[in-house]
N, CA, C and O of each residue as an XYZ file, in Angstrom:
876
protein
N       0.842     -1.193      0.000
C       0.000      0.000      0.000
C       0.879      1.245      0.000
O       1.952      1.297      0.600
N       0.325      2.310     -0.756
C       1.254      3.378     -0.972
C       0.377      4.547     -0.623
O      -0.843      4.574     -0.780
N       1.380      5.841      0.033
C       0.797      7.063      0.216
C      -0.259      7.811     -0.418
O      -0.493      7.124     -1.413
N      -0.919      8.646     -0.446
C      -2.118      9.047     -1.616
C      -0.537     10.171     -1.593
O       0.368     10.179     -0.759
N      -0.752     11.259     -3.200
C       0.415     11.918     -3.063
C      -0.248     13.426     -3.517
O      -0.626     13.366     -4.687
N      -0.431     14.451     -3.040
C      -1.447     15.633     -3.784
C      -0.437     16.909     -4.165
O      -0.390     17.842     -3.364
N       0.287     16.953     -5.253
C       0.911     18.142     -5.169
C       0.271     19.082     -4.981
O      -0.960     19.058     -4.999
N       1.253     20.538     -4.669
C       0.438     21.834     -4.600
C       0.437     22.282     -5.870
O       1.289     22.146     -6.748
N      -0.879     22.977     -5.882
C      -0.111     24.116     -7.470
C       0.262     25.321     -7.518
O       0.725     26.083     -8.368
N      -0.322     25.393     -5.350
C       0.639     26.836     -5.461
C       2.138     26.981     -6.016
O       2.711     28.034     -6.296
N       2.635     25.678     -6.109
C       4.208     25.981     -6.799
C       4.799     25.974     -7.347
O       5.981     26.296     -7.471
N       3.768     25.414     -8.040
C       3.221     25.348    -10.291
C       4.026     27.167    -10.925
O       4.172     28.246    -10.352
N       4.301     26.754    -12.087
C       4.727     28.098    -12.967
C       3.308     28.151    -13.484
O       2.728     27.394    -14.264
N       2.835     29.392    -12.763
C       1.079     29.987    -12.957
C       1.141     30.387    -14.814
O       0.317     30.079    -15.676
N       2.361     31.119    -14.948
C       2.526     31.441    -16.849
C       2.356     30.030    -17.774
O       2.086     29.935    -18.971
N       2.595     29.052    -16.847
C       1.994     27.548    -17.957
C       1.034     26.696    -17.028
O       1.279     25.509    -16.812
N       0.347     27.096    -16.689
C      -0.936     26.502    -15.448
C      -1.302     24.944    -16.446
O      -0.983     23.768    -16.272
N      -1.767     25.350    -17.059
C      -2.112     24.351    -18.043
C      -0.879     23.016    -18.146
O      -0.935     21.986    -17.475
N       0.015     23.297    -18.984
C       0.980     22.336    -18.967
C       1.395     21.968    -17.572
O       2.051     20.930    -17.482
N       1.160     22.565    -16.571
C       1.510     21.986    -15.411
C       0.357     21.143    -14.621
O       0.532     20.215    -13.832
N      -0.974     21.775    -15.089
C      -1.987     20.098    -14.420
C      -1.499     19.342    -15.364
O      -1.052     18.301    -14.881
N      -1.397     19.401    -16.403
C      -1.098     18.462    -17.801
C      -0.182     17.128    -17.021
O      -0.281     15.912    -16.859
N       0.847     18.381    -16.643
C       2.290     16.977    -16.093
C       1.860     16.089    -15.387
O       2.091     14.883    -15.466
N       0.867     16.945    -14.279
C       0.072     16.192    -12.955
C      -0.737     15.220    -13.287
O      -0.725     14.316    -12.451
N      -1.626     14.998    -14.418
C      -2.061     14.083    -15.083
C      -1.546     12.925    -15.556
O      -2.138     11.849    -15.633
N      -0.491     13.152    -15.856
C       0.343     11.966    -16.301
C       1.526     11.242    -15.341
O       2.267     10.274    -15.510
N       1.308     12.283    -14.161
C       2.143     11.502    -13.284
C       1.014     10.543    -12.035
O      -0.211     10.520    -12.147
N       1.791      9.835    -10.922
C       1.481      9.541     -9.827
C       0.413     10.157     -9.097
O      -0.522      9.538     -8.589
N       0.509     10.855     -9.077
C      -0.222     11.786     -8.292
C      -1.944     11.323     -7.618
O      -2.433     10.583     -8.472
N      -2.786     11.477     -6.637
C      -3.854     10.978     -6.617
C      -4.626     12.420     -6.249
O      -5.729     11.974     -5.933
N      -4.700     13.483     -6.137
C      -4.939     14.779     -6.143
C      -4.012     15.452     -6.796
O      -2.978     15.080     -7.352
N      -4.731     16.966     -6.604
C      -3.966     18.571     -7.067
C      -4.345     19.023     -5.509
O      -5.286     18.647     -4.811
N      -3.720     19.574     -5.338
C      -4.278     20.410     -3.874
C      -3.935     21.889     -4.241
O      -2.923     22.425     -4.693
N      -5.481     22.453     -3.779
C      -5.023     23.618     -4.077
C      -5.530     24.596     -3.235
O      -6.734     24.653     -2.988
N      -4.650     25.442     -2.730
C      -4.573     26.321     -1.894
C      -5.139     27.802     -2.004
O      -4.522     28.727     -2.532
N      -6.490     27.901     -1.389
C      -7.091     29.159     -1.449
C      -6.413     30.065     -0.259
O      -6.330     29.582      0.870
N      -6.012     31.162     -0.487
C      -5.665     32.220      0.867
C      -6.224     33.677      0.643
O      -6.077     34.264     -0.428
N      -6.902     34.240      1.775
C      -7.399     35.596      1.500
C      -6.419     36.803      1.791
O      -6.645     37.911      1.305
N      -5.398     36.574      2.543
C      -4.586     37.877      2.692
C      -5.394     38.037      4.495
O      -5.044     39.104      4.999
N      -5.916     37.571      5.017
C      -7.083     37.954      6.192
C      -6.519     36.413      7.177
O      -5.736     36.365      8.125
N      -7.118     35.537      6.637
C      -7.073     34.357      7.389
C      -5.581     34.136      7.883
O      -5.191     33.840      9.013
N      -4.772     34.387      6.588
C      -3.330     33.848      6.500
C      -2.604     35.462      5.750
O      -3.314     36.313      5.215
N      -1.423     35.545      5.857
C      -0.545     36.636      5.316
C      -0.116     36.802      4.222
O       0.809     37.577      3.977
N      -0.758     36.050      3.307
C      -0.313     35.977      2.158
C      -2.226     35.895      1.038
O      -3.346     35.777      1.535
N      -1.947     35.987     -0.113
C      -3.047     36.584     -1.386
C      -2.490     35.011     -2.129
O      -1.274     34.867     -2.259
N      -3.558     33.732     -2.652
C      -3.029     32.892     -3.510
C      -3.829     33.614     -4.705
O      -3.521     34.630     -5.327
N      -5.061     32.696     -4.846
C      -6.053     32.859     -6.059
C      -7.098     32.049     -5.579
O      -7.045     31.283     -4.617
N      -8.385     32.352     -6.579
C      -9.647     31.855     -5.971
C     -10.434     31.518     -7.165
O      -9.912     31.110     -8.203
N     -11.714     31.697     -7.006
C     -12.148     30.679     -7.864
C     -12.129     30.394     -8.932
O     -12.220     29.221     -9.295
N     -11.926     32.048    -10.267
C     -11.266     30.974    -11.453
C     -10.359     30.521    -11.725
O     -10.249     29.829    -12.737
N      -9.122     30.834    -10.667
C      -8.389     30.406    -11.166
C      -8.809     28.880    -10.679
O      -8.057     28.124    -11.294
N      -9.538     28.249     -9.982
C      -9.731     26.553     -9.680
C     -10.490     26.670    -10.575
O      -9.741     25.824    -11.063
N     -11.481     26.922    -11.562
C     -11.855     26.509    -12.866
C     -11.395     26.311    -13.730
O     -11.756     25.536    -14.616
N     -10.070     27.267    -13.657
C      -9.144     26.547    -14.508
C      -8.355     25.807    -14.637
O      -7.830     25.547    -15.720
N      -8.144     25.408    -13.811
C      -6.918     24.383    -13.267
C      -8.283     22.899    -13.121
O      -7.788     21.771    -13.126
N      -9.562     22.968    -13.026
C     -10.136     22.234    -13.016
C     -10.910     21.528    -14.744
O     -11.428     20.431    -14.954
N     -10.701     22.599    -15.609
C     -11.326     22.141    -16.520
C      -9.827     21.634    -18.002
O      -9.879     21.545    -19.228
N      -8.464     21.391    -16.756
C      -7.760     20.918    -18.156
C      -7.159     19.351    -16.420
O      -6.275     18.628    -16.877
N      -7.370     19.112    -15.527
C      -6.987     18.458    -14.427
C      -7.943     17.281    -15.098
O      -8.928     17.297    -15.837
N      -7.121     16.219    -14.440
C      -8.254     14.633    -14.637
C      -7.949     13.523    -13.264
O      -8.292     12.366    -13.020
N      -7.106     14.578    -12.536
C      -7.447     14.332    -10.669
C      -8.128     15.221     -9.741
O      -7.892     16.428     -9.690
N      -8.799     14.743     -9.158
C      -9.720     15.117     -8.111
C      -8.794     15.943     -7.727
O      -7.571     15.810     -7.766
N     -10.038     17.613     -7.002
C      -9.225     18.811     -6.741
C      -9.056     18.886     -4.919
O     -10.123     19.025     -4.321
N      -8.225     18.828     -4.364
C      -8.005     18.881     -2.737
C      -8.123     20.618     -2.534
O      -7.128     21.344     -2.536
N      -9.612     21.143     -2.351
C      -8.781     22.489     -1.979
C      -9.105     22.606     -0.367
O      -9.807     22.024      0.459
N      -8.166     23.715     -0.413
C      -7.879     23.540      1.175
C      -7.597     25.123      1.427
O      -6.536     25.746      1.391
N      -8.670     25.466      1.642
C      -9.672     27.141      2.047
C      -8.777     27.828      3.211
O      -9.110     27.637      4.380
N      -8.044     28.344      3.015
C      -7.267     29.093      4.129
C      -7.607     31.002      4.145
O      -6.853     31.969      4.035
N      -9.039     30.873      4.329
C      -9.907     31.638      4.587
C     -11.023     32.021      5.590
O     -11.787     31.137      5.980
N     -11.165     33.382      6.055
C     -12.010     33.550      7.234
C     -13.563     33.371      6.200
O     -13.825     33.487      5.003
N     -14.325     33.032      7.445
C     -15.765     33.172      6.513
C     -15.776     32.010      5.206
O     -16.160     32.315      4.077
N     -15.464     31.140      5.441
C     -15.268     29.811      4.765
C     -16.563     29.207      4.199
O     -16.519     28.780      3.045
N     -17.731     29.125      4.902
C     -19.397     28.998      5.052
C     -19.767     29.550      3.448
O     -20.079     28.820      2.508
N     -19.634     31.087      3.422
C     -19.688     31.645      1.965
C     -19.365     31.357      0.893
O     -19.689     31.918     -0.153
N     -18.638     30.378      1.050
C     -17.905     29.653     -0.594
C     -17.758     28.626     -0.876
O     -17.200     28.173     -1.876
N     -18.334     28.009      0.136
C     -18.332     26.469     -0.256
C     -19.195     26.083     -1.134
O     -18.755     25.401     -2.059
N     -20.431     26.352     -1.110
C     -20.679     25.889     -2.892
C     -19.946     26.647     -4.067
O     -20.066     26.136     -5.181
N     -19.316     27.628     -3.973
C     -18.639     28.417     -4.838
C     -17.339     27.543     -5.759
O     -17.092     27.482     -6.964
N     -16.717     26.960     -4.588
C     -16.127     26.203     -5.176
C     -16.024     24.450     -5.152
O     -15.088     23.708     -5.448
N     -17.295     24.182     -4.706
C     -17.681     23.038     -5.387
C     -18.254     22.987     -6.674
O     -18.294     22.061     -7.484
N     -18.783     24.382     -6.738
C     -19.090     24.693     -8.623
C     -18.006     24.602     -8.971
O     -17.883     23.693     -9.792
N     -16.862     25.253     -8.689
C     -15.622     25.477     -9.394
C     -14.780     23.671     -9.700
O     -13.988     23.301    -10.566
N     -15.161     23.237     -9.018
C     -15.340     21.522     -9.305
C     -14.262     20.846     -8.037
O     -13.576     19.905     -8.435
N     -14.083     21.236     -6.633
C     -13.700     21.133     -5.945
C     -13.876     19.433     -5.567
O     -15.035     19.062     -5.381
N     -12.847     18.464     -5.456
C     -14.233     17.238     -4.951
C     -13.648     16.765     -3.230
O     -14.004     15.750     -2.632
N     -12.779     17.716     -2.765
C     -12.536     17.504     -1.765
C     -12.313     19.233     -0.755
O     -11.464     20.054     -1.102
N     -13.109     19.423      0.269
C     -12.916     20.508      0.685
C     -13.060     20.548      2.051
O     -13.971     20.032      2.699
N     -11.777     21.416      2.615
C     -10.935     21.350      3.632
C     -11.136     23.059      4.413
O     -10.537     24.057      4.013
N     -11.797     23.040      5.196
C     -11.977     24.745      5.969
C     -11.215     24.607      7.464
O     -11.213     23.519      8.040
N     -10.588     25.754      8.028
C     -10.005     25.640      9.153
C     -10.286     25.563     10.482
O     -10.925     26.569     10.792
N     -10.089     24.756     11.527
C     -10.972     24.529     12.403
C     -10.991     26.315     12.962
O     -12.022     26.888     13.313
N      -9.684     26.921     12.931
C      -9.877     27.945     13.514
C     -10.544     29.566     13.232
O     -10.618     30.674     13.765
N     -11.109     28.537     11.536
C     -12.323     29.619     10.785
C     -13.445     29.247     11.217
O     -14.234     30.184     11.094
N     -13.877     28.445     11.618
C     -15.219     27.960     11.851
C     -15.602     27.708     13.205
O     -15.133     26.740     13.804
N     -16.288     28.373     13.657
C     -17.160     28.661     14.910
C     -17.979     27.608     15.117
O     -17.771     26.927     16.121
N     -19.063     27.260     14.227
C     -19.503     25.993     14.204
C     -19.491     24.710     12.933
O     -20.306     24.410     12.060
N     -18.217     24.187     13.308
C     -17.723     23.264     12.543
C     -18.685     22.351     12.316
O     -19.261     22.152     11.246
N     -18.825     21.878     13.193
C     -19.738     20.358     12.680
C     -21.109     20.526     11.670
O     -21.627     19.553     11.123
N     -21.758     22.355     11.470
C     -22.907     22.135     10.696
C     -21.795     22.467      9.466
O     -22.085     22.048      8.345
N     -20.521     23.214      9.648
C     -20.100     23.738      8.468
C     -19.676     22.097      7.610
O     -20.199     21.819      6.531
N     -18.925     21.389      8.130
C     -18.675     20.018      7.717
C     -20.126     18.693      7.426
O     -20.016     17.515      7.087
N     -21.142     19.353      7.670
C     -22.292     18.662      7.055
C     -23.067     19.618      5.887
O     -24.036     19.176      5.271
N     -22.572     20.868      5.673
C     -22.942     21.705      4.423
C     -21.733     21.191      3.590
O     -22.084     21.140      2.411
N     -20.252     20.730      3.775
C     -19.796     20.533      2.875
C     -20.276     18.845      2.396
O     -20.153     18.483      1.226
N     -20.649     18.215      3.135
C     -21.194     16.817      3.076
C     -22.102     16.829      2.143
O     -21.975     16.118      1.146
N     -23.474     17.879      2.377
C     -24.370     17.579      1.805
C     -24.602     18.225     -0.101
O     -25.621     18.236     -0.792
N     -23.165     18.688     -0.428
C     -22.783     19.237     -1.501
C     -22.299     18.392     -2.210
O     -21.762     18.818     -3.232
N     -22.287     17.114     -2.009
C     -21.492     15.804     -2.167
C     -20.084     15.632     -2.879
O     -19.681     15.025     -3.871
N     -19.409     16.617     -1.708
C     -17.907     16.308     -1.593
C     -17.066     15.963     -0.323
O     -17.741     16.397      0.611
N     -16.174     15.520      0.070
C     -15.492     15.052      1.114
C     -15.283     16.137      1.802
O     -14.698     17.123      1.352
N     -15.778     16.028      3.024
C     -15.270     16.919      3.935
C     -14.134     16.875      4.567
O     -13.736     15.800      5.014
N     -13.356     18.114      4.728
C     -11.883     17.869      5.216
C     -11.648     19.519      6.491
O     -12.012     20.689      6.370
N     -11.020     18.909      7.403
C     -10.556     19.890      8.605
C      -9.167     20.297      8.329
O      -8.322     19.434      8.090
N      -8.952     21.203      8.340
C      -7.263     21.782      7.961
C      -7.154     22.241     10.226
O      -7.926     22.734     11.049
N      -5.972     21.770     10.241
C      -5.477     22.729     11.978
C      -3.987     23.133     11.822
O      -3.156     22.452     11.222
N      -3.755     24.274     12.409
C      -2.343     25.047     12.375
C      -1.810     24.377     13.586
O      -2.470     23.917     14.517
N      -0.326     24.388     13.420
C       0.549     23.936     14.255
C       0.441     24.080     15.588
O       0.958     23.384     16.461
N      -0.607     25.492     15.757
C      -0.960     25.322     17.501
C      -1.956     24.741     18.140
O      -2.244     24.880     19.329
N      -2.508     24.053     17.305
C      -4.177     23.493     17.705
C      -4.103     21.924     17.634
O      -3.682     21.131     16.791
N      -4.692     21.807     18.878
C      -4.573     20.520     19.484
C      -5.767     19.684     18.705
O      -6.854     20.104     18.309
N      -5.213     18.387     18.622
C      -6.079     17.356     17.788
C      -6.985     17.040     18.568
O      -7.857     16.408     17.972
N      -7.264     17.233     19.995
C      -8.448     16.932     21.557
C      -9.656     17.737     20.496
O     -10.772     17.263     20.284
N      -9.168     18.978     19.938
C     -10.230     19.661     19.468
C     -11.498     19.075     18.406
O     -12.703     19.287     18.267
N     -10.394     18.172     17.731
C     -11.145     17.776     17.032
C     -12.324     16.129     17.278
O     -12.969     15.598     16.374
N     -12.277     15.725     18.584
C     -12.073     14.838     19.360
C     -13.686     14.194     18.800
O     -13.869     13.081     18.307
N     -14.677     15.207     19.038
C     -16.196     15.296     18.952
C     -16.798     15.201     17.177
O     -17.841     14.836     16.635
N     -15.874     15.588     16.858
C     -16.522     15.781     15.178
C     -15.981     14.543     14.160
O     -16.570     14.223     13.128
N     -14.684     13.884     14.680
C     -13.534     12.939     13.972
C     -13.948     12.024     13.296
O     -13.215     11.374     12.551
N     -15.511     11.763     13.475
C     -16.176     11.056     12.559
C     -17.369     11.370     11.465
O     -18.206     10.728     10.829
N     -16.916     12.844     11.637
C     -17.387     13.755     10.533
C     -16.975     14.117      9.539
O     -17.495     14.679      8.575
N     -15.351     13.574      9.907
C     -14.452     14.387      9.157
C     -13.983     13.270      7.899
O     -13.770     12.124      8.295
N     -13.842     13.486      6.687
C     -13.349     12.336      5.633
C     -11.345     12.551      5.564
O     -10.487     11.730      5.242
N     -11.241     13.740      5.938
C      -9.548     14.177      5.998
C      -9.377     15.205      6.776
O     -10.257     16.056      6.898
N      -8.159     15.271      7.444
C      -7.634     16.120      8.374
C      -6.329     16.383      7.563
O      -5.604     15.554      7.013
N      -6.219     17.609      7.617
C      -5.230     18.670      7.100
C      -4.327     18.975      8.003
O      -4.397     20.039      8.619
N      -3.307     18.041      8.216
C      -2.285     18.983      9.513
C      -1.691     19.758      9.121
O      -1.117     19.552      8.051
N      -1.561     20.839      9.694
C      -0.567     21.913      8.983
C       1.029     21.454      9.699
O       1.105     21.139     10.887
N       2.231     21.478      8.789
C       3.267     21.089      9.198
C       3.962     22.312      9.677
O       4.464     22.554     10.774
N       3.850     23.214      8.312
C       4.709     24.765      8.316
C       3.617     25.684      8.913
O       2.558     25.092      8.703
N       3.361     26.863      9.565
C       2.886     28.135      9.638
C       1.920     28.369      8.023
O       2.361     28.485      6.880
N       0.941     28.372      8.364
C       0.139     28.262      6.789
C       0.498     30.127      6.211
O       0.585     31.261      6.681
N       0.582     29.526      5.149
C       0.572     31.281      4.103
C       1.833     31.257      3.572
O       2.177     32.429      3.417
N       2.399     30.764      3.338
C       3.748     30.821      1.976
C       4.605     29.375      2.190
O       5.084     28.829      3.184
N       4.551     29.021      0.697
C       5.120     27.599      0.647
C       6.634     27.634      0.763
O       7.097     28.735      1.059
N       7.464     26.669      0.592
C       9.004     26.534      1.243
C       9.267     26.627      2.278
O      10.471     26.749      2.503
N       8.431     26.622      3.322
C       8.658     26.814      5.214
C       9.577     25.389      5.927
O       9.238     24.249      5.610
N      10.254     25.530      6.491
C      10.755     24.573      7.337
C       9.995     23.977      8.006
O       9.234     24.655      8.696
N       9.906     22.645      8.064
C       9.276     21.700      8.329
C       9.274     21.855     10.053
O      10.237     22.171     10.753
N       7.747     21.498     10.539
C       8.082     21.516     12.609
C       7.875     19.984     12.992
O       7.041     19.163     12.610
N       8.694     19.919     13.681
C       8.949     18.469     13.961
C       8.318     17.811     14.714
O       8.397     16.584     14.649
N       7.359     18.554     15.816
C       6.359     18.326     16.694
C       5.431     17.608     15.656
O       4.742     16.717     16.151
N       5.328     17.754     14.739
C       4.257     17.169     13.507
C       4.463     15.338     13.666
O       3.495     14.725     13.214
N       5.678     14.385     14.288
C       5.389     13.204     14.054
C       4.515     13.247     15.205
O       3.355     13.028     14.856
N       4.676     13.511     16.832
C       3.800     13.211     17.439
C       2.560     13.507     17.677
O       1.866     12.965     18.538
N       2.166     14.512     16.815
C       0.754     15.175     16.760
C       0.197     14.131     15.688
O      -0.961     13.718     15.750
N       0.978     13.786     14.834
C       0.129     12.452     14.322
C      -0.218     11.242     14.399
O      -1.098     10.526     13.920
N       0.860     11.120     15.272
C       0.585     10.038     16.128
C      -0.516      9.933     16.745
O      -1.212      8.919     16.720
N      -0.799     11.039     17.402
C      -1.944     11.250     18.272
C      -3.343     11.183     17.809
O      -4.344     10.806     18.418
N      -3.187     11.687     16.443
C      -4.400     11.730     15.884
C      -4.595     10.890     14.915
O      -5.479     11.119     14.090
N      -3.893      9.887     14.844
C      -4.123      8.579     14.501
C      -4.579      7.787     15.487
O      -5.207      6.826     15.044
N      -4.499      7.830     16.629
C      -4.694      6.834     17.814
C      -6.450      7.558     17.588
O      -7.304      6.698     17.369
N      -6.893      8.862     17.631
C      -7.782      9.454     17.878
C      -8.431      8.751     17.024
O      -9.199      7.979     17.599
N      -8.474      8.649     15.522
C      -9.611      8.148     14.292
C      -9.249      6.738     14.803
O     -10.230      6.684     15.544
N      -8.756      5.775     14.972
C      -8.679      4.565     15.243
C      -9.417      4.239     16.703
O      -9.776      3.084     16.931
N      -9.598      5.142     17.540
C     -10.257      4.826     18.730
C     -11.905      4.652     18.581
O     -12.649      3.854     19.152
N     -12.248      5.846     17.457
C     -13.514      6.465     17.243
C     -14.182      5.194     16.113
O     -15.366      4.943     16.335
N     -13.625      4.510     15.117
C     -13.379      3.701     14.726
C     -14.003      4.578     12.916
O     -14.845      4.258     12.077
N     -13.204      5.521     13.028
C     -13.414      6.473     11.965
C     -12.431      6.198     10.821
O     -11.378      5.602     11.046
N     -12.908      6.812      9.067
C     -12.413      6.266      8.143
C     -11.466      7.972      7.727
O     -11.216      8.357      6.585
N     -11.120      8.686      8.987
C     -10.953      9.968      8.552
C      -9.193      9.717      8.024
O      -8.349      9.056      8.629
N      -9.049     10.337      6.963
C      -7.311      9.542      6.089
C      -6.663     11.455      7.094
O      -7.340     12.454      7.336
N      -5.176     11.172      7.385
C      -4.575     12.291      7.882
C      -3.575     12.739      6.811
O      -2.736     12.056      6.224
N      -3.936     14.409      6.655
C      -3.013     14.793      5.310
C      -2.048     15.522      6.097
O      -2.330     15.899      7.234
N      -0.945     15.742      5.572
C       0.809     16.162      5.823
C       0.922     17.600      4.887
O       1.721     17.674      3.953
N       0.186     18.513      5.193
C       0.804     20.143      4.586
C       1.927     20.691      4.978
O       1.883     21.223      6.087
N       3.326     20.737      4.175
C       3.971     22.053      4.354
C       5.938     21.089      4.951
O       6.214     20.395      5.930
N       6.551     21.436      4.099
C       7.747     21.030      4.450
C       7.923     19.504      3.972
O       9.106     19.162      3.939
N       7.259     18.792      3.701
C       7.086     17.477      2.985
C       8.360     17.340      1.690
O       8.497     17.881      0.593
N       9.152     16.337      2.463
C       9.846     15.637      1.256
C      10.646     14.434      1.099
O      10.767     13.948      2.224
N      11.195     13.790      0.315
C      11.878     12.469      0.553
C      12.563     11.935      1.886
O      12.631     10.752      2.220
N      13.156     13.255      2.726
C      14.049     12.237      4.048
C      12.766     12.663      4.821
O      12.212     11.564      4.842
N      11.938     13.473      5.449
C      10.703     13.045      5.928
C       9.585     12.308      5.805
O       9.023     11.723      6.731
N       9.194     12.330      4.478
C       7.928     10.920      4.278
C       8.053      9.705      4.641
O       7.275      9.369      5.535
N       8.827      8.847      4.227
C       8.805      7.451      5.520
C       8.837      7.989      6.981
O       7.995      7.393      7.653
N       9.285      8.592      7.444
C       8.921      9.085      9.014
C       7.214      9.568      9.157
O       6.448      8.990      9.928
N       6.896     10.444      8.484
C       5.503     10.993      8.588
C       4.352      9.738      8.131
O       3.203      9.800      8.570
N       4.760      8.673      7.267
C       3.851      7.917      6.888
C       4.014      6.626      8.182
O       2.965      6.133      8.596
N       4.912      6.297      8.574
C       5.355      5.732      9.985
C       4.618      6.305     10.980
O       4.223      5.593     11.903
N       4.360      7.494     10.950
C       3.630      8.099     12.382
C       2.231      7.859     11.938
O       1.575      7.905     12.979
N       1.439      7.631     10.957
C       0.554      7.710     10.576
C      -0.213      8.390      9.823
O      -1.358      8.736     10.112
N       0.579      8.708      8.448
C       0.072      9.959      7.666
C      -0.509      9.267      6.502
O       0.158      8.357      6.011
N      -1.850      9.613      5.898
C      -1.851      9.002      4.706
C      -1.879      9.579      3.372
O      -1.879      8.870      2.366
N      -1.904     10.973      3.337
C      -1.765     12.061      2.475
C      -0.621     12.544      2.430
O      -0.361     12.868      3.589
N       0.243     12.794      1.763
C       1.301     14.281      1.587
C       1.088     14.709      0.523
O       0.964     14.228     -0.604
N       1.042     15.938      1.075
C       1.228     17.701      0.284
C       2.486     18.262     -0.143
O       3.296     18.451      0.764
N       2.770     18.511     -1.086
C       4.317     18.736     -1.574
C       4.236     19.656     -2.874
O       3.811     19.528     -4.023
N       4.706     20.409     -2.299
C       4.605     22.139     -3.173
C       6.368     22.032     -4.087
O       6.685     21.466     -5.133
N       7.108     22.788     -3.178
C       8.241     23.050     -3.635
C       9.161     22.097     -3.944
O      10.158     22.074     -4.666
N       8.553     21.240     -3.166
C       9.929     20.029     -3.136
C       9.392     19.245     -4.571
O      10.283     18.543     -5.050
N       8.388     19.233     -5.176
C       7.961     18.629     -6.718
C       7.921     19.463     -7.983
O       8.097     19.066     -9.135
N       7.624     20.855     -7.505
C       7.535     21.233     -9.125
C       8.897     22.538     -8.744
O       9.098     23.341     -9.656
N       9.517     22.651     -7.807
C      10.881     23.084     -7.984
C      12.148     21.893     -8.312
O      13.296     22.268     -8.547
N      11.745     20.354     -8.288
C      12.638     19.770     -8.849
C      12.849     19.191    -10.278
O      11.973     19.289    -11.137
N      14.078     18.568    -10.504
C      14.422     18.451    -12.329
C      13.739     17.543    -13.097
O      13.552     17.455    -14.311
N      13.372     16.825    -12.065
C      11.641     15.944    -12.858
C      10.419     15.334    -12.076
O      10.157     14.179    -11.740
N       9.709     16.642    -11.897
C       8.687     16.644    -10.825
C       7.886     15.125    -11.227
O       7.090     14.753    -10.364
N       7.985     14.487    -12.096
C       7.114     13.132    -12.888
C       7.417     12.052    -11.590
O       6.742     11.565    -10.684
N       8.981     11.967    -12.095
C       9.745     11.258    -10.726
C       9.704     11.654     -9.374
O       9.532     10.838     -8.469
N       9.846     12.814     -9.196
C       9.528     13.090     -7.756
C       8.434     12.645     -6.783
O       8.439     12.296     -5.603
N       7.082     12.852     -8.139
C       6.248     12.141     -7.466
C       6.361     10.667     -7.155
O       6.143     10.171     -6.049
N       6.694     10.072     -8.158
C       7.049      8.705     -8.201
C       7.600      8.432     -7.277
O       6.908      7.785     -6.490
N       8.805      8.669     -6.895
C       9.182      8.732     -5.598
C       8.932      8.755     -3.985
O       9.458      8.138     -3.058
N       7.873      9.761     -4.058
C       6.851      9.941     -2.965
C       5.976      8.635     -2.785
O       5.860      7.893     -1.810
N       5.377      8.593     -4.085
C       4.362      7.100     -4.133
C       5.058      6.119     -3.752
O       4.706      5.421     -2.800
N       6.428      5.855     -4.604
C       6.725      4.520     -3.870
C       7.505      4.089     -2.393
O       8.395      3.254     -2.231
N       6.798      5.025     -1.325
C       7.312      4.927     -0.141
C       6.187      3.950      0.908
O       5.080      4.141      1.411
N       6.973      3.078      0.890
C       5.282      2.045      1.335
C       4.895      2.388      2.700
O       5.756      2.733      3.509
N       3.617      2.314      3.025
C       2.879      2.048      4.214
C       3.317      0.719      4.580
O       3.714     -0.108      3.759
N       3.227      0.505      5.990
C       3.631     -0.734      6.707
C       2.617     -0.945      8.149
O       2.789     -1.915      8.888
């Protein structure tokens, strides 16, 4: 059994958007993940919804976006039009999570929880079988290339023990600092997603890179 593997496209060359889902298509890959930011939630401006229409109408993998936005509630059908089939809001945008994660349910796409490096997985303790994916944040969310925090194996640990207690099918995703000498460690702690921005489409053959990623087995 092998990792699911979702590049970012925040780290895509936006001047060939196209040829770059293109590559993603033909590689490994089992998502695109793509990163909404308002400049509000997080410190940084990505792009929003056409640009996920566009990246959705030349893509032929399911889109991971992952809303790093206040007021999250407002756009979720927005960009499940935009053809979203997996969507991820922050626990620390949402006041009341559990109806916001049954509006993304009932839009019939996977619901997913994104949490920043300071937020404890206890939080998510009550909802964990609401949830279809959990988004750990590895780096400080809002600009890709961040140094990886290392507190991240035992927080997944933890929240692997958590969906396995609950006897939940929720898969745990790996955002931010993700790359070859960490993934067997992070998939060891219990990760079943990685997110990998810079470390795939800043290298000399992102095809392989992914490949690479994929063939790191679960055990």
């Amino acid at each position: 059994m092998s990792p699911l593997i979702a590049p970012s496209i925040l780290a895509a060359d936006f001047a060939n958007l196209q040829k770059e889902v293109e590559m993603l298509n033909t590689s490994q890959a089992d998502f695109i993940h793509v990163d909404i930011m308002d400049g509000v939630f997080v410190p940084n401006i990505s792009f929003g919804i056409p640009v996920t229409q566009a990246i959705k109408r030349h893509a032929k993998k399911p889109l991971d976006v992952h809303l790093m936005i206040v007021e999250p509630d407002r756009y979720l059908e927005a960009f499940k039009d935009a053809g979203a089939d997996i969507i991820s809001v922050h626990y620390e945008a949402c006041p009341h999570l559990h109806r916001t994660l049954q509006v993304i349910k009932s839009l019939g796409v996977k619901a997913g929880v994104a949490i920043n490096p300071h937020t404890s997985i206890d939080f998510l303790r009550d909802v964990i079988q609401d949830i279809d994916l959990v988004c750990m944040m590895s780096v400080n969310p809002g600009f890709g290339g961040q140094k990886f925090i290392e507190n991240t194996y035992s927080k997944i640990s933890r929240l692997k023990d958590l969906v396995l207690a609950n006897g939940a099918n929720t898969k745990i995703e790996i955002d931010g600092g993700v790359n070859i000498q960490n993934a067997p460690k992070l998939i060891t702690a219990g990760a079943d997603v990685l997110v990998a921005g810079s470390f795939v489409f800043n290298s000399p053959n992102p095809v392989n890179t992914i490949k690479e990623l994929k063939s790191i087995p679960i055990v």
